[in-house]
C-alpha positions as CSV (number, residue, x, y, z in Angstrom):
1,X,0.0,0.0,0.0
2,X,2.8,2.6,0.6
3,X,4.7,1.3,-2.1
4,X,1.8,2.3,-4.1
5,X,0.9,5.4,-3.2
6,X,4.8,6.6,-3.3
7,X,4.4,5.4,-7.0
8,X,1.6,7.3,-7.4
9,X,3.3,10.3,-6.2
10,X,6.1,10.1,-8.6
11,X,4.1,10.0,-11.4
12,X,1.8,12.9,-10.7
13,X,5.0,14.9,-10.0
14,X,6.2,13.6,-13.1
15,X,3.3,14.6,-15.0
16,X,3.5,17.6,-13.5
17,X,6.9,18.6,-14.1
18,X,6.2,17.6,-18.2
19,X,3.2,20.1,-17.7
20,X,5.4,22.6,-17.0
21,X,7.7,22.2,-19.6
22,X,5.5,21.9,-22.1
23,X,5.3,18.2,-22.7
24,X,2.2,17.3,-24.6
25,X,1.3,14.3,-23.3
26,X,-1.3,13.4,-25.6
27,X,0.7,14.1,-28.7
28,X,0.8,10.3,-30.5
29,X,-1.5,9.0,-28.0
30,X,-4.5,6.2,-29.5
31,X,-7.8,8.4,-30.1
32,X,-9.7,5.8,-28.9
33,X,-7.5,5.8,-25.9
34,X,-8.8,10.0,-25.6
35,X,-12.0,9.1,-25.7
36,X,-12.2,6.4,-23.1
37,X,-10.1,8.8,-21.2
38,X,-12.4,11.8,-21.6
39,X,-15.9,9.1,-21.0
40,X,-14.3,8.1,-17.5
41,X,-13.3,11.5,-16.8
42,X,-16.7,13.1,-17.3
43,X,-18.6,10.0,-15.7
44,X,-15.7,10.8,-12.3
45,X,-17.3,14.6,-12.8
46,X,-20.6,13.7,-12.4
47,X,-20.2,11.4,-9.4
48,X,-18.4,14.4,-7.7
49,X,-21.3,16.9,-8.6
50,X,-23.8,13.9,-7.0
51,X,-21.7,14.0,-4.0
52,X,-21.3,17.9,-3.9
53,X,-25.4,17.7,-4.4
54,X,-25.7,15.1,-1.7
55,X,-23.5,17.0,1.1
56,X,-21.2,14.2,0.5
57,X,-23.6,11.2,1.1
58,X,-22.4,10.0,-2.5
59,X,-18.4,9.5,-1.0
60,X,-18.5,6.0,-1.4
61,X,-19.4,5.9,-5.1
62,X,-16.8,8.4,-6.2
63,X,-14.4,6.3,-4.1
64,X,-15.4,2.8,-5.5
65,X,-15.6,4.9,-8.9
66,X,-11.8,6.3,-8.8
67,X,-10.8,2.6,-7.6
68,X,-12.5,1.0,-10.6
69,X,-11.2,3.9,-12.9
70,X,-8.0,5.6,-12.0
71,X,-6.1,3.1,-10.4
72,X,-6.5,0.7,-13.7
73,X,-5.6,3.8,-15.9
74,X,-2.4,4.4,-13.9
75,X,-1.9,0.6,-14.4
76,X,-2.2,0.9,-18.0
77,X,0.3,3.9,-18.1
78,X,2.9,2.4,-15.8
79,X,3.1,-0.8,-18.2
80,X,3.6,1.4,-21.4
81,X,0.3,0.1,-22.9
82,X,-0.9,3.9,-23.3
83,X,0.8,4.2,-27.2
């Protein structure tokens, strides 16, 4: 679990620090592999407006969601399978 979430860290500050210098981290990237992206991103948005809505009684589906999502998405980038 630590050994995760230290992973995790270094590849949001990663991503970051590419941000920054103007990486485009799309560029080259699958379209189909966008528009999955963009799918889950806006399904993630919704659950967080239901929980905003809810006073924060929906916490447990934008967790389970982010588990089911995000953590398989970092998966897929960590492995290279993203090009």
């Amino acid at each position: 679990m630590a050994f995760e979430a230290s992973e995790r860290a270094r590849a949001r500050s990663l991503i970051e620090s590419l941000a920054e210098a103007g990486v485009d981290l799309r560029s080259g990237v699958d379209p189909a592999l966008l528009a999955i992206e963009a799918g889950l991103q806006a399904e993630l948005e919704a659950w967080g407006r239901r929980q905003t809505e809810s006073g924060g009684r929906d916490a447990a589906a934008l967790a389970a969601a982010r588990r089911r999502y995000v953590g398989p998405a970092e998966r897929t980038i960590a492995d290279g399978d993203c090009t």
